[in-house]
Every structure is written in C-alpha cells, then in structure tokens.
C-alpha positions in Angstrom: -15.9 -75.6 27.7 -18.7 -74.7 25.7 -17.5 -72.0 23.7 -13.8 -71.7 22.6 -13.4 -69.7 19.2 -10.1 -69.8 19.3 -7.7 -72.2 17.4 -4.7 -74.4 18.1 -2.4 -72.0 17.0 -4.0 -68.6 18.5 -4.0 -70.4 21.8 0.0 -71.4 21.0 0.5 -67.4 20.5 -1.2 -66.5 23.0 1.0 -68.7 25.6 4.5 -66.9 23.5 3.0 -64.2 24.4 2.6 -63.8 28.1 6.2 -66.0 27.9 7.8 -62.5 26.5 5.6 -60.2 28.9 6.4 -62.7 31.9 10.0 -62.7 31.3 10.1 -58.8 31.0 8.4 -57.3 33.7 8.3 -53.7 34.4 6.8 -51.4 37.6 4.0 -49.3 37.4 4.7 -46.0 35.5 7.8 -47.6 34.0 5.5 -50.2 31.4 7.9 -49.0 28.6 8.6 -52.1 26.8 4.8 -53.9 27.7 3.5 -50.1 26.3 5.7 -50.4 23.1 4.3 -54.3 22.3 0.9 -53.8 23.0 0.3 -51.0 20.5 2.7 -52.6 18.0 0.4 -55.6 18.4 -2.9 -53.9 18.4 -1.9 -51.8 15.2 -0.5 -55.1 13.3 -4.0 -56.9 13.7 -6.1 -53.6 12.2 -7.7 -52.2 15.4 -8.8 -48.6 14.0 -7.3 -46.4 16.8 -4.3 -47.0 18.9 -3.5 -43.9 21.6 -0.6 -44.2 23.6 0.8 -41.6 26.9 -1.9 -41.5 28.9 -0.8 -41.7 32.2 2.3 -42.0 30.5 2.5 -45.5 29.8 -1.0 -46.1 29.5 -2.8 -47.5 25.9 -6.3 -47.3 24.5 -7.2 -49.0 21.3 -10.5 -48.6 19.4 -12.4 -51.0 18.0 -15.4 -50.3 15.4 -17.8 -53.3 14.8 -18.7 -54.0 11.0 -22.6 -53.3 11.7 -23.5 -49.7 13.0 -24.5 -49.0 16.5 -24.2 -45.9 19.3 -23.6 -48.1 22.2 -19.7 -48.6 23.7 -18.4 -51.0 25.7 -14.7 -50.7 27.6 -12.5 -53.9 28.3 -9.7 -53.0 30.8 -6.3 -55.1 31.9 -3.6 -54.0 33.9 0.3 -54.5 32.8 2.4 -52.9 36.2 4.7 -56.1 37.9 5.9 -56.0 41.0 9.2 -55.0 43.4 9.9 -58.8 44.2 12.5 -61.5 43.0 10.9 -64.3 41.4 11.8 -68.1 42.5 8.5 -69.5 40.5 11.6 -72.0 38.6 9.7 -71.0 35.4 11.6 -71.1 32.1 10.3 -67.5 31.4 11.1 -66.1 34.2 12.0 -62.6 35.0 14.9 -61.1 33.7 14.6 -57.9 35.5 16.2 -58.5 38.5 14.1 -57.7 41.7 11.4 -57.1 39.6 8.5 -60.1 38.9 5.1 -60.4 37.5 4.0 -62.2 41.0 -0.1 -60.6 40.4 -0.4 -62.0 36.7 -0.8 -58.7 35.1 0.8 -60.3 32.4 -1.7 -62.6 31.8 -4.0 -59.8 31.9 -2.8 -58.2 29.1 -2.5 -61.3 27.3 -6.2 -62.3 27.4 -7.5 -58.6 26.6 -4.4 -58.2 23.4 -6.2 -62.4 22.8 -9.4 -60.5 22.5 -8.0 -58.2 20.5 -7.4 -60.0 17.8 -9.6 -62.5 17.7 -12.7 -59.2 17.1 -10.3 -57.7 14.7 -10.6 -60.5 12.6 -14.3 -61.1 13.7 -16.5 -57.8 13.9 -19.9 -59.2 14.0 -20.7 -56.7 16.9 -22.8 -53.5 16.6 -20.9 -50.4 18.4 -17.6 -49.9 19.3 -14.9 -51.4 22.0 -12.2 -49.3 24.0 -9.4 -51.1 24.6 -8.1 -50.2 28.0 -4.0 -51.1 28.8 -3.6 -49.4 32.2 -0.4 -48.8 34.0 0.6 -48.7 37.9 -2.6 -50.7 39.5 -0.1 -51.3 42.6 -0.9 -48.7 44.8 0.3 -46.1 42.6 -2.9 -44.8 41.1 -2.8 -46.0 37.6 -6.6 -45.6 37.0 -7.0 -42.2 38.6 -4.5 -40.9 36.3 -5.9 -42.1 33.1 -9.1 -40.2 34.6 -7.4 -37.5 35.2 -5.9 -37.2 31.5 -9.9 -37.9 30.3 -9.8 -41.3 29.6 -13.8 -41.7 29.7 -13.8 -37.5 28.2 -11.9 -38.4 25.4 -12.8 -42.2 25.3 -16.2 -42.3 26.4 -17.9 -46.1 27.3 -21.4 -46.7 28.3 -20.3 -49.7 30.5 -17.0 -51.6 31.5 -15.5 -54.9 32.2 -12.5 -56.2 34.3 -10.9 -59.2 35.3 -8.3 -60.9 37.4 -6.9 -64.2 38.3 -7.2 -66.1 41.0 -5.0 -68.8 41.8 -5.0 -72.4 44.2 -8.5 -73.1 43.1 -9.6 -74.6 39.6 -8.7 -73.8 35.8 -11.8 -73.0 34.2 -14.1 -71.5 37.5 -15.1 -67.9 37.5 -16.6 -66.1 40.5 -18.6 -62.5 40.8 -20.8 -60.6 43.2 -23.4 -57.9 42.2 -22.5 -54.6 44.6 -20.0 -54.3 47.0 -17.2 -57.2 46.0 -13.4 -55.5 47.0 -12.4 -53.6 49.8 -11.0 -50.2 49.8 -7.6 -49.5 51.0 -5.9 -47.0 53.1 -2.2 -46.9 53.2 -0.3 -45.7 56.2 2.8 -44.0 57.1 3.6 -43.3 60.9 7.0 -41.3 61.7 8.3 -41.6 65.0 10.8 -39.2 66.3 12.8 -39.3 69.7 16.3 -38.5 71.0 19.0 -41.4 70.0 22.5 -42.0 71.8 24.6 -45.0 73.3 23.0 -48.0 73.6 24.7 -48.2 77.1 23.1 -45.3 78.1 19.4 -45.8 77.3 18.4 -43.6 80.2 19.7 -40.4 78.2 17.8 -41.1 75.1 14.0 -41.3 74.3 13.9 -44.6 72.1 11.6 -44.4 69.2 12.4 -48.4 68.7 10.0 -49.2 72.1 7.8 -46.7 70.8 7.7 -48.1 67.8 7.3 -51.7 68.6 4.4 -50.3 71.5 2.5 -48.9 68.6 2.6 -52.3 66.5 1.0 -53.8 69.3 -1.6 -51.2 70.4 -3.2 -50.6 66.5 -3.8 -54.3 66.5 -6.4 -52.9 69.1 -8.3 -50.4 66.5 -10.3 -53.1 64.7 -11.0 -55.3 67.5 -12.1 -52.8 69.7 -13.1 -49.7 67.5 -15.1 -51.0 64.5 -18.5 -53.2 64.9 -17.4 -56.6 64.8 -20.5 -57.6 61.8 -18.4 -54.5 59.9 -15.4 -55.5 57.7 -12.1 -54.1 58.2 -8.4 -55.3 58.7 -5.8 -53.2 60.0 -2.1 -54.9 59.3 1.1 -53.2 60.0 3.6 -54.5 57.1 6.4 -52.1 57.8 8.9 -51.2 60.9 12.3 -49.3 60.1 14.2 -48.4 62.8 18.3 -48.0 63.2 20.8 -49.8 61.2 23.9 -50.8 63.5 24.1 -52.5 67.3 25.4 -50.0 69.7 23.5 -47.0 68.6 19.7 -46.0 70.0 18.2 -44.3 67.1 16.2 -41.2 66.7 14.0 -42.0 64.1 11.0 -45.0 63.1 9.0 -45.7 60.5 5.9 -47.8 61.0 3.6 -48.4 57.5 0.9 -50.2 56.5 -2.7 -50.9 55.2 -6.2 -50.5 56.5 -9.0 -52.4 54.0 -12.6 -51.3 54.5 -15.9 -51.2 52.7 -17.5 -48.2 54.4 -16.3 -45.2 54.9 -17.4 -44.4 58.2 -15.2 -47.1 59.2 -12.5 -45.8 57.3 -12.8 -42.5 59.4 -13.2 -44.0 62.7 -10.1 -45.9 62.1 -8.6 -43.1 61.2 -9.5 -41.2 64.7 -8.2 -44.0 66.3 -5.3 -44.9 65.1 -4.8 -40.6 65.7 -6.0 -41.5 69.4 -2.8 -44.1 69.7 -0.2 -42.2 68.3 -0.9 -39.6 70.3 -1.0 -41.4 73.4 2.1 -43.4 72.4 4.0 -40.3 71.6 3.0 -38.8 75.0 3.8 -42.1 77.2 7.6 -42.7 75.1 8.2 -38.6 74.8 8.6 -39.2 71.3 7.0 -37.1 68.5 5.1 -38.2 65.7 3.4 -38.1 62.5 0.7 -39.7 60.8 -0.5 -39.7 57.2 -3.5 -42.0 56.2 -3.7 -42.0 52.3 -7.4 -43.6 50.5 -5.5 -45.5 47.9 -8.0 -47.6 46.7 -12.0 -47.1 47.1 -14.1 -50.1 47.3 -15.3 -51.7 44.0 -18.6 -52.4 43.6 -20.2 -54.1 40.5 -23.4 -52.8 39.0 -25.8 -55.7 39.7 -27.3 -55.7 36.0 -23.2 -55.5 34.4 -22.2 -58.2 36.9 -25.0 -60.6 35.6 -23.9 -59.8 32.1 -20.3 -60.3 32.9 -21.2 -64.3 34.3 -23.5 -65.0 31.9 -20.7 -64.5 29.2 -18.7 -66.8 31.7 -21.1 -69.4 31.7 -21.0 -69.2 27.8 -17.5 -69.8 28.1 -16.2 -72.5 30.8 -20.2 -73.7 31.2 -22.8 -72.8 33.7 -22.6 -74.6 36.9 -18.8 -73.2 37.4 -19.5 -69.9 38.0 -20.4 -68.2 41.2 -22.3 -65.4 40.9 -23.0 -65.0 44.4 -19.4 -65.1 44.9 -17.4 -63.9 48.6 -16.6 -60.8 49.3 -12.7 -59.7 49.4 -10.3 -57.7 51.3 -7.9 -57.6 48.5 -8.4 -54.2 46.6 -7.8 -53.1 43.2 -8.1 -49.7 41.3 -10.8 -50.7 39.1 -12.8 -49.0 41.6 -12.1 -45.9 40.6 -12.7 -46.3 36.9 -16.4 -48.2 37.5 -17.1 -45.4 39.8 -16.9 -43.3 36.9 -18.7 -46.1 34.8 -21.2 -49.0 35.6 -19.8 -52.4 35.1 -18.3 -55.3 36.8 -15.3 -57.0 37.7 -15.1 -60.9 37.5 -12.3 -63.5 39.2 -11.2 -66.2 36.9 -9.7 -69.0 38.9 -7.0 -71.5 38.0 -4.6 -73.6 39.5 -1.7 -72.3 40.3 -0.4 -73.3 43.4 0.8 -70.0 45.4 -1.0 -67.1 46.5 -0.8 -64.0 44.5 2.1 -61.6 45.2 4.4 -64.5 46.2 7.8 -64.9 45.0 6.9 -68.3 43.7 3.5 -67.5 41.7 2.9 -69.1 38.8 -0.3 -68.6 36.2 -1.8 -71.5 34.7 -1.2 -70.6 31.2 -4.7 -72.8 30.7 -6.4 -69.8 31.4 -5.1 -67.4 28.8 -7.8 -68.5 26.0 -10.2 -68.6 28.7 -10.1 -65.3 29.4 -10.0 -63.8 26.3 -12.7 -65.9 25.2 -14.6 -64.3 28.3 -14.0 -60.6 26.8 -14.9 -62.1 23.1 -18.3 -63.2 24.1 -19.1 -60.1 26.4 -18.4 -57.9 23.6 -20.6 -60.7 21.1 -23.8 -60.2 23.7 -23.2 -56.8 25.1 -23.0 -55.0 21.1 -25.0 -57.9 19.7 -26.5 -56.1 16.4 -30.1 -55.5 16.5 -32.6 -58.4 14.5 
C-alpha cells in the first residue's frame, strides 16, 4: 500500500465496528439501530451537520473543509442487509434471525463512517463533503426515495462517489469502467389463474401448475431468440409458487423474477415478448393471467472524467498496477444509478478475498479491506477539494 493514514488503533475500531453492524443487521427501510449509530458516531467526531429521516432511515452528514471553497463532493454507502440466515461461522454473526448482512453493506458503512473520522480530525480540503448513509439498496428503491425527499435539493453535490465489494478475488485490487459498468434491472411478477379441483380428476380443472412450469420454460426463449445476441441481457426466473398440499390441483401461480439489461430498447422488447408468451400460454392452458414488469434499477453508468478520478485515488491507495480501470462490465445492478443519474460521478469495486459469492448464506468480508476503503474515500476527498496553491 502506498498510502495508509490511518493508525493501528483506527484500523482496530474500525474492525469493532463492522463487528457490531455485522452482528445487527437490519432490512431496508427498517435501518433503525445502523441509523441511530451512524449519526451518534458522526456527531461524536465533530462533523458540522448530521440530518436524519430521509427516506426514513436514511443519514446525511456535512462536512466543511478548514480552507474555503464552493465546490462539493458527495460520498455514498448503503446500510440495508438482507432476508437470508447466515451460516458464514463468523463470531459476529447475525443475531437477527433470518436476517444477514450477506452484500457487505456493513462494511460499506464502515469505510465511509472510517472516512468520517479520519477528515474530521484532518480538514486540509477546500469545499465541503456530504455524507450519504442510504437505506433499502435491495430492490426497494432506497436512492429514489432520498431523491424524492431532495436529497441533492436540499444537499446539493457537484459530483459523487460509490463503492462496493467484491469478493473471491484479491485484498487490495480495485476495478472501474468509464460509461456504462452495471446493468439495469427489471423485476417480474406473473399471476396465473385457472380452475383447481381433485388431483384425481385433472380433466375437470385447468392447472395453472403445467401452465406455470410451460412458462418457466418458454421465457428462457426471450433472450435467446428475441434480443441481438452482441446485446446484453439475462432473463432468470427465481420464483414459482403454486399449491401447498398433495391431492389438491390449485387455481392459482406465481412465477417472479428479473430481467438485467443495459439498453432500453431491449428492456421493451423483452417486455413485448415476454407479453407475447403469457398470452399464448394462457390461451394454450385456458388459464388467465397477469403480468407486471417493474424498472427497479436503471443501468449505472460512470462519468468517464469522475471514474478516472475515482482510480486514480485507488492507485494512491493500494498502488497503481492493481487497479483496472478498464474493468468488465456487470449484470449485477445497484441503485446508485439513480442517484449519478442525477449527478456525475463513479462507482468503483474494491475486491478482497472472501471466499463466497455475494448474497450467499456463507459470505464473509475480508475485514482487510475496511481501512482500504476508507482510505479510498480520504484521498478522493484530499484530490477532488484539494485547496487551490
């Protein structure tokens, strides 16, 4: 590493810090307890304004540097866990039961609260930073809200920076990619309806089940054979809810899922397609049906110019030749989008080690990359604000 500015002990608190968030995870819109410590902590260590409620759970702190300046930058992590049990076997585990910080949120708001501090104590910068704690990123629309409410009205930011881990790689790599860099996502909700009875009398029922399962089969269909194979796009049915005992044909179905996509004319030809199906499905089982497909997430994008900005402060950090600025695009998503939509910036992956994939039941963060990361945020801030002369 070539620039660390952080010392023994910070790094120590830092760790018993994302212990406590990791052992107390809460869902999105429910961040009561993660909302309550991050403003205690960002009031204990001086920052000048600490706003809490919007989006309910949501926190902004303000930052003033100790040399004038007009310009404002905007650091952002994410504090929402997730619905699953954890079996990571880590002594801080969850004590929520069925609830888990499996995405590393938790270590999200660790590094930014690390950053925190460490330019609290330290406010060589010319300007001002907006400390941005944002509820519900999972699917729930966490960021829209705070736009909504005004975060950029009330808490306006020339540019803005995100980050999130990525695990089974190396500790200390860091990857970006100027323009497009995460897919958007559409989530899907098909409802089948039919005529149910005695499961020795299939013949007098229609039997949403078949239907059901037909439809599984037949969207597998819409990318292969109704997108442009050079134009990104997966289609993956996650959900299928149909009856609930063994004798009994039921009358209802539930098929859900996702469709990730960087253009939006995909998105809408998808979207005719899968339309196409369930009508002809519905037709060939004499079943009815609905279908709602919901933009959840837009594709993010980094402004080329931000995204440079955002690995060079990497480089400073974990050194030069570990950081991929031309780094792969994903089909994961994330509600970033929406806010750098409002506002140029970039968002950057900072790898580690951890064994399992994200949103796994057994995910563990490499708490090696707590300091990393906040150093990453302290040395944006130092060359983004970085006081004239």
């Amino acid at each position: 590493m070539t620039f660390l500015p952080f010392s023994a002990d910070f790094v120590a608190e830092l760790r018993a810090l994302w212990e406590d968030l990791h052992a107390h995870p809460e869902l999105g819109f429910s961040e009561l307890r993660t909302c309550a410590l991050v403003a205690e902590k960002l009031r204990a260590w001086g920052v000048d304004e600490v706003h809490t409620g919007l989006a309910g759970t949501g926190v902004v702190g303000i930052l003033r540097g100790g040399v004038p300046g007009e310009r404002r930058i905007g650091l952002r992590a994410d504090m929402d866990a997730l619905p699953i049990a954890e079996d990571s076997g880590l002594d801080c585990a969850s004590t929520n039961a069925g609830v888990m910080h499996a995405c590393g949120h938790d270590g999200h708001t660790t590094m930014l609260l690390g950053a925190a501090r460490h330019l609290a104590a330290n406010r060589q910068f010319a300007g001002e930073v907006v400390l941005i704690f944002q509820p519900a990123e999972e699917g729930l629309g966490g960021a829209r809200r705070m736009l909504e409410e005004g975060l950029f009205r009330r808490f306006p930011c020339d540019e803005i920076y995100g980050l999130h881990n990525l695990p089974q790689s190396v500790t200390g790599r860091a990857s970006i990619r100027p323009g497009p860099m995460m897919a958007g996502a559409a989530f899907f909700d098909i409802h089948l309806t039919g005529r149910g009875g005695h499961a020795a009398r299939p013949h007098s029922t229609t039997d949403v089940l078949i239907a059901a399962a037909d439809l599984v089969g037949r969207l597998q269909t819409v990318v292969s054979r109704a997108v442009d194979p050079l134009e990104p796009c997966v289609l993956s049915c996650t959900r299928l809810e149909a009856g609930n005992t063994y004798n009994v044909i039921p009358d209802k179905a539930h098929v859900a899922g996702t469709v990730r996509y960087f253009s939006r004319d995909v998105l809408e030809r998808v979207r005719s397609r899968m339309d196409q199906i369930c009508r002809g499905i519905a037709e060939s089982h004499q079943v009815e049906f609905s279908l709602e497909l919901r933009d959840t997430f837009r594709p993010l994008e980094n402004t080329p110019a931000f995204a440079e900005a955002f690995a060079d402060a990497a480089a400073e950090v974990l050194g030069n030749k570990v950081v991929d600025r031309n780094g792969p695009m994903s089909m994961g998503s994330e509600d970033f989008a929406d806010m750098l939509a409002d506002v140029p910036g970039a968002f950057l992956y900072l790898h580690h080690s951890g064994p399992e994939t994200l949103h796994s039941p057994k995910f563990r963060l490499d708490p090696a990359v707590l300091p990393l990361g906040a150093a990453i945020f302290v040395q944006l801030v130092s060359q983004r604000l970085r006081p004239a002369g």
